[in-house]
C-alpha positions in Angstrom: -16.7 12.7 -72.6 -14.8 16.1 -73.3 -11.4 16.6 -71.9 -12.0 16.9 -68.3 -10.3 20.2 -66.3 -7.6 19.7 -64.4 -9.6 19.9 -61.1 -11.0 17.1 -61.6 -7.7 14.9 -62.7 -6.6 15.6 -59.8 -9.1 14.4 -57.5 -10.1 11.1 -60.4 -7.1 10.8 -62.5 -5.0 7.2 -62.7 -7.7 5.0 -61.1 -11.3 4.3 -62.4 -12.7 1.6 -59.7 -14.8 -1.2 -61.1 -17.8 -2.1 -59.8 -17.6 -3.2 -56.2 -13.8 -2.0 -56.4 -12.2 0.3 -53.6 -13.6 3.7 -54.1 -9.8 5.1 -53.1 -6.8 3.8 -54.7 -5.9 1.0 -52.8 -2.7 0.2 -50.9 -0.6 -2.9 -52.4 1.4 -3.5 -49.3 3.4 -6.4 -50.8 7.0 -7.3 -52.0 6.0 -9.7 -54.2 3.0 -10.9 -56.4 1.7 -14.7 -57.2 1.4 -16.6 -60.4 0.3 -19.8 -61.9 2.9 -20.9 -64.0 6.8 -19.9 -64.8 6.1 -19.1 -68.0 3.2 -16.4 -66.7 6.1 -15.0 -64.8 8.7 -15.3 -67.7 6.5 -13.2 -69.9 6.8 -10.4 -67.0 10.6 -10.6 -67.0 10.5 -10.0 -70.8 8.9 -7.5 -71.6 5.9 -9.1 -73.2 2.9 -9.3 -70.8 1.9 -6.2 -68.4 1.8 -7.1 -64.6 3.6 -7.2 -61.6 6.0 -9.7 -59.9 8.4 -7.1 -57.5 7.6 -4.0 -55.9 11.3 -3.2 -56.2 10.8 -2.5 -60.0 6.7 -1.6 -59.7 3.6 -1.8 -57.5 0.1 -1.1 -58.6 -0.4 1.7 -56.0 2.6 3.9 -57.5 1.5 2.9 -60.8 -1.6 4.4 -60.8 -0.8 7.8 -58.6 2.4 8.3 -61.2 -0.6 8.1 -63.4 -2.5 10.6 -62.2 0.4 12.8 -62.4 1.0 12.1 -66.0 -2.0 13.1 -67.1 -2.0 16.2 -64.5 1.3 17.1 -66.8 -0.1 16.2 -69.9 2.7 13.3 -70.7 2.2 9.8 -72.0 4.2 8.0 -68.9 5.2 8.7 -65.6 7.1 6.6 -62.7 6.9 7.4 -58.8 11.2 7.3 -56.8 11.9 7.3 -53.2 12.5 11.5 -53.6 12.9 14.5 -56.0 16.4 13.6 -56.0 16.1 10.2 -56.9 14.1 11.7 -60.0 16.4 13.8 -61.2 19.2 11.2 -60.9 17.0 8.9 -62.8 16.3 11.3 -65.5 19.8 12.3 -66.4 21.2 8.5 -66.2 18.6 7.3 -68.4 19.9 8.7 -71.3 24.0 9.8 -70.1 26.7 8.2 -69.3 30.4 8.0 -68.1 32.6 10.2 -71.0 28.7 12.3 -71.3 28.2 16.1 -70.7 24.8 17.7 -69.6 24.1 21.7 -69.9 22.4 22.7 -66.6 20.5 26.1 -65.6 22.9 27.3 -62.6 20.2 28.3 -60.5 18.4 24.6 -59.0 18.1 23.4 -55.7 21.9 22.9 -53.8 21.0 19.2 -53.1 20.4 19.0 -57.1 23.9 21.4 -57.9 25.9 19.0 -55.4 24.1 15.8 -57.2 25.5 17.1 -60.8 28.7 18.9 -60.1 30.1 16.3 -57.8 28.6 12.9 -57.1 27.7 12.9 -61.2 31.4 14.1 -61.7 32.3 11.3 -60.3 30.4 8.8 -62.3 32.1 10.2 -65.3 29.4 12.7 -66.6 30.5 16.5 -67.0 27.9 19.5 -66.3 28.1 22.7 -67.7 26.1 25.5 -65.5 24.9 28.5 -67.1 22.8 31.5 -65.7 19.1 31.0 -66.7 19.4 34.7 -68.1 21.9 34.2 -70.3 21.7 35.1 -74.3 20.9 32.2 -76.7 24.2 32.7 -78.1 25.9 31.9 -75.0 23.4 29.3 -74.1 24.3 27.6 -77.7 28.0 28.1 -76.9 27.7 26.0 -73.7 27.0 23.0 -75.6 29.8 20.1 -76.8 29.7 17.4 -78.9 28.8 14.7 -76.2 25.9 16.7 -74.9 23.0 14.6 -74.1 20.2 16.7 -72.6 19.6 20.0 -70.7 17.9 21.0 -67.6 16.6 23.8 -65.2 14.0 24.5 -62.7 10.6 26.0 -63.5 10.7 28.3 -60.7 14.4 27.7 -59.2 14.4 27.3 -55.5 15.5 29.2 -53.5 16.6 32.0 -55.8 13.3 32.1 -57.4 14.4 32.8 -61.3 11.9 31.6 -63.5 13.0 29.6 -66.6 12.7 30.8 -70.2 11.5 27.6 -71.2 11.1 28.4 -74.7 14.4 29.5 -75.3 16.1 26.2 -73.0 14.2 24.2 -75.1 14.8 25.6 -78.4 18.3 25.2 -77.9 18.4 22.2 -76.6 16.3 20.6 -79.9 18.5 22.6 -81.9 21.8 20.2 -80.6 19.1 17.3 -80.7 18.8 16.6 -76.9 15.9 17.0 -74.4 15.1 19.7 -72.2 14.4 18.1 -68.7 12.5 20.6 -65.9 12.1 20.1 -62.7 8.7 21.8 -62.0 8.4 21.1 -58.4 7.5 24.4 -56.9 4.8 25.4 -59.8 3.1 21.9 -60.1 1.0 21.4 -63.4 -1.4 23.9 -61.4 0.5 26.9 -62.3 2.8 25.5 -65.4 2.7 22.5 -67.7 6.3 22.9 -69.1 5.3 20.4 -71.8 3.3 22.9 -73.3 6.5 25.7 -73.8 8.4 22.7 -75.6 10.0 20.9 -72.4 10.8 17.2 -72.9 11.0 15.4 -69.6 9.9 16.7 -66.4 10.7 16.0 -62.7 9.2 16.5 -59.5 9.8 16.3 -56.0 6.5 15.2 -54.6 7.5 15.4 -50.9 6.8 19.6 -51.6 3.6 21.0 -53.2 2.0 17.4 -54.1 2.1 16.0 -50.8 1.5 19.2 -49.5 1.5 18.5 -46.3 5.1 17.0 -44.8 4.0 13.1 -44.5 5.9 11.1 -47.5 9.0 11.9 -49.3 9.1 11.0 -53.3 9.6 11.9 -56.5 7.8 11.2 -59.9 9.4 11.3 -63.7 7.0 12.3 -66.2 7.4 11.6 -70.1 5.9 14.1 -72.8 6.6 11.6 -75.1 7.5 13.6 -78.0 11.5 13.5 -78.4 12.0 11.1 -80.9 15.0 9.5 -79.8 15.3 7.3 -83.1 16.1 10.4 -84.9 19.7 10.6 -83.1 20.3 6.7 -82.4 23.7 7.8 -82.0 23.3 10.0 -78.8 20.9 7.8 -77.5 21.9 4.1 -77.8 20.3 3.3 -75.1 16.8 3.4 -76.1 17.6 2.7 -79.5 19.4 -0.4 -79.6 19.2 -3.8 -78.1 19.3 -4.3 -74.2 21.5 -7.3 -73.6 20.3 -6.9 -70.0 17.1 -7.1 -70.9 17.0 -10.2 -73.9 18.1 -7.8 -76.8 14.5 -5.9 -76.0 15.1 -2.0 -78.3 13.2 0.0 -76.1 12.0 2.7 -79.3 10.6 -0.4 -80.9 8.7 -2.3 -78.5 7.3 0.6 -76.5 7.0 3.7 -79.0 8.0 7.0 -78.2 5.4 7.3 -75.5 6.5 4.4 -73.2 10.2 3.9 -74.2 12.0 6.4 -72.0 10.0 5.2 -68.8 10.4 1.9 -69.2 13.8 1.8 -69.7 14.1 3.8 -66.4 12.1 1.3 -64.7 13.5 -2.1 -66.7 16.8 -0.6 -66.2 17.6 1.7 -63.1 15.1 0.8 -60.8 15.9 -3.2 -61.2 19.6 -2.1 -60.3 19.7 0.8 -58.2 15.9 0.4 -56.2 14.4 4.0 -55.2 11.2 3.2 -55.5 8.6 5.1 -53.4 6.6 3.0 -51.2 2.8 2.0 -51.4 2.3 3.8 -48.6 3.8 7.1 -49.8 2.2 7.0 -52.8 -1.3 7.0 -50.7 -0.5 9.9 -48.9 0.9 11.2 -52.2 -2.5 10.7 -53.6 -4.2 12.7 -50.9 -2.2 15.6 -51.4 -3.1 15.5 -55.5 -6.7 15.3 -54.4 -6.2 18.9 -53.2 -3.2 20.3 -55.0 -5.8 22.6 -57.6 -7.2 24.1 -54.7 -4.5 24.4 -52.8 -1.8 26.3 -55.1 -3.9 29.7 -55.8 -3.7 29.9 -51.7 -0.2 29.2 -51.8 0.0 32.0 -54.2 -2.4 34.2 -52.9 -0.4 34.2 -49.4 2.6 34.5 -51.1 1.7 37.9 -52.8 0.2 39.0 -50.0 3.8 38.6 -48.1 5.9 39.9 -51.2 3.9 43.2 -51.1 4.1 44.1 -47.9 8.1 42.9 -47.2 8.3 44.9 -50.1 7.8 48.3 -48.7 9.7 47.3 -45.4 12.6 49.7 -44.4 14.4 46.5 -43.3 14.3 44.2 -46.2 17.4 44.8 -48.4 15.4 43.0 -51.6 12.5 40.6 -52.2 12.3 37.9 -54.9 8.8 36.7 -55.9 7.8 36.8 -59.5 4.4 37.5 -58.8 5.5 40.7 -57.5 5.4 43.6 -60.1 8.8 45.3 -60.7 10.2 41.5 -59.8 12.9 40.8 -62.4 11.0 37.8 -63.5 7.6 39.4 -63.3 7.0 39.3 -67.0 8.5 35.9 -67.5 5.9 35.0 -64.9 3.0 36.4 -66.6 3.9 34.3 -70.1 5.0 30.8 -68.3 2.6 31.8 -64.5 0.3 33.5 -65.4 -1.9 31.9 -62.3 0.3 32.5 -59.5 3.9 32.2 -58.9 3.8 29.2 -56.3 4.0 30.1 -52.3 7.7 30.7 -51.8 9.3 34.4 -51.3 12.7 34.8 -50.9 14.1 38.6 -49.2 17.1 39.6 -47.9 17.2 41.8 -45.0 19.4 44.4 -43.9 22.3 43.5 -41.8 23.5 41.1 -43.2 23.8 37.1 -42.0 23.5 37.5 -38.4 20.4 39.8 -38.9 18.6 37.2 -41.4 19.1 34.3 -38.8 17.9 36.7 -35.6 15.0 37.4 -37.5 14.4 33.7 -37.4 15.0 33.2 -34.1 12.1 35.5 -33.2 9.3 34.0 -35.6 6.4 32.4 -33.8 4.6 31.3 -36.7 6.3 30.1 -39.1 8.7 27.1 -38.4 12.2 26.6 -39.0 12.6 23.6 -41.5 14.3 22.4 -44.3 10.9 21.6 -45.8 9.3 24.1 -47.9 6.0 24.0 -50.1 3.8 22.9 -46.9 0.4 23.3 -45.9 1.7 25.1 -42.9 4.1 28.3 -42.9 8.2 27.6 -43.0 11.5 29.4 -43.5 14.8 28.3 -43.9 18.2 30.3 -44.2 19.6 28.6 -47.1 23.4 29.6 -46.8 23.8 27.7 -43.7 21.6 24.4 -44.5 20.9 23.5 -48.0 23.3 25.4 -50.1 26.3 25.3 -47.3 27.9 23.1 -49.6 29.0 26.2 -51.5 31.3 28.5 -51.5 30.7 32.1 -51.8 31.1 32.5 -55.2 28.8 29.5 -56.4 26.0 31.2 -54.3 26.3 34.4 -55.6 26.2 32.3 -59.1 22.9 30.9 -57.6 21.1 33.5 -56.8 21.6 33.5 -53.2 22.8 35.7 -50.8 24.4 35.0 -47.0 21.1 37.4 -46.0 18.5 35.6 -47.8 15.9 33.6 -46.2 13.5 31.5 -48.3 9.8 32.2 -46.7 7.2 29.1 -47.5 3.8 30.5 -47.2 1.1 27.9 -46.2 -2.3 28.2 -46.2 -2.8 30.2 -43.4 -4.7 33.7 -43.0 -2.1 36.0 -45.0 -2.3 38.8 -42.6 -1.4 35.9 -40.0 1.8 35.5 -41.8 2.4 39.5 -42.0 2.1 40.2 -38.8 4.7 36.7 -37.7 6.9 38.5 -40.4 6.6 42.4 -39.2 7.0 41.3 -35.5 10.5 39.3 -35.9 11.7 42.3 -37.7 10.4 44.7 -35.6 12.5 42.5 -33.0 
């Protein structure tokens, strides 16, 4: 059978029933798993037989929904966490390491900045951020010696810069490291960063996946094509023996396609848990089933907003790279060309206290600190997920004390103009 379009992976990918099998993938609500011998088991615990024996470490629901989203991505593995921030975590400690320094785009989620600049800190591993439009040559010159990977945000939330992939990822090969994108808000739907040269990618699934506000998670996918033995050096890890884990060199047993997620699995999620549960990764499922159909709504809404906030006398500024004149319009049309995800970002005039009366007087939309939902949201990011900085560190963000971050759903778009041009009009 030809390659089949990614409309259809999403609704069949990761599980092929047998006959008289559960149609839908079914839920394995179980800690634990039986078997006949110990030496069945001991086979598990080594490495050397496929299976199950602890949903701590797997579970054959997540297994085959992270599946689903590997192929979605077009990588060779994938594993499901308890959230997007579990992911990201995950991703960098798989491969850094107290005395280890990571090169970060400065525009990412405040929950993601906080996670690197201080709880990271903290475990001994230095970030350098850098503005998503800087040169190459200053991109090059934010790299050290001990540098073991960089990362950004496809579509940054909630400043909404979109990410030169090519040019991340050049430079990070060039230091031989990985480039590691969080694509949460563009969804293989609307980008496959694989595809512009991106090595890892991380999602939080509780937004566009699920879709719909029921299950938080978060999913690692591997493109499977840094070759870690080529710097064994920089990435012991994977390229020498595991004592932990009976001398097992991950590069050798599992390849280039599996070695990265199964030392995430064999490694961090034995130790430090975050797994998503079955249940989750159910619900999870049923959000994939619809996430082709639903993201050119998103997007379509989104527009829709973008152009008409943008010719209102009270909006200050309006940031959606779908919208022409948008300073990432033309990065949009090489990397989005199908739609720029459903969130819209505006400033209004007046300053803070006029962005969070607007709020007050919405009908429609909901105030949340969820965004990327079936149904309409808004947040003021300055006071909730980014009051952790300081004014400077916003500004470095992209963010503004008058910005609110819009999530279009999938309701009628003149719905969601008229909610809009009323709370300004008040």
């Amino acid at each position: 059978m030809k390659h089949q379009g990614i409309g259809t992976q999403c609704v069949q990918g990761g599980y092929t029933p047998g006959n008289g099998e559960p149609r839908q993938i079914p839920i394995v609500q179980s800690t634990t798993f039986k078997y006949a011998t110990s030496e069945d088991m001991g086979k598990l615990f080594d490495l050397e037989a496929s299976g199950y024996f602890y949903t701590r470490l797997q579970n054959p629901t997540n297994d085959a929904v992270a599946a689903k989203i590997a192929e979605l991505e077009g990588g060779t593995a994938a594993m499901l966490t308890s959230s997007g921030q579990a992911a990201n975590l995950f991703a960098i400690f798989n491969i850094a390491g107290n005395g280890d320094h990571i090169v970060a785009s400065n525009s990412i989620y405040g929950g993601t900045y906080n996670l690197f600049a201080v709880t990271m800190k903290r475990m001994g591993i230095d970030f350098t951020f850098v503005d998503p439009d800087c040169s190459s040559e200053e991109l090059d010159a934010a790299f050290q010696e001990n540098t073991k990977a960089v990362f950004g945000e496809t579509i940054a939330n909630p400043a909404l810069t979109v990410l030169d992939i090519e040019k991340f990822a050049q430079a990070a090969h060039a230091h031989g490291v990985p480039l590691i994108v969080d694509n949460t808000f563009a969804t293989p739907i609307l980008c496959r960063p694989f595809e512009w040269g991106a090595d890892i990618i991380t999602h939080s699934t509780t937004k566009y996946m699920d879709g719909h506000g029921v299950a938080v998670g978060g999913c690692i996918v591997d493109s499977g094509k840094f070759d870690w033995t080529k710097y064994p050096d920089k990435f012991p890890g994977l390229t020498t023996p595991d004592e932990s884990y009976h001398g097992i060199t991950y590069t050798e047993r599992f390849g280039l396609e599996g070695a990265f997620i199964t030392k995430a699995t064999a490694q961090l999620m034995r130790d430090l848990g975050c797994i998503q549960s079955p249940q989750n990764a159910f619900y999870l499922n049923l959000g994939l089933e619809s996430l082709h159909v639903r993201m050119p709504r998103h997007s379509q809404n989104a527009l829709a907003v973008a152009q008409f906030l943008s010719k209102h006398p009270k909006i200050r500024s309006v940031q959606y790279s779908g919208l022409k004149g948008d300073t990432y319009y033309d990065l949009a049309q090489k990397y989005l060309p199908d739609g720029s995800c459903g969130v819209v970002s505006f400033e209004i005039q007046g300053g803070r206290s006029a962005a969070e009366k607007f709020m007050k007087h919405l009908k429609l939309a909901a105030i949340e600190t969820h965004v990327a939902d079936a149904r309409t949201c808004c947040l003021h990011p300055a006071s909730t997920t980014h009051r952790q900085m300081n004014d400077e560190e916003l500004k470095a963000a992209g963010i503004s004390a008058d910005m609110v971050r819009f999530s279009c759903g999938l309701e009628d778009a003149q719905d969601l103009i008229d909610d809009i041009d009323q709370a300004l009009n008040a």
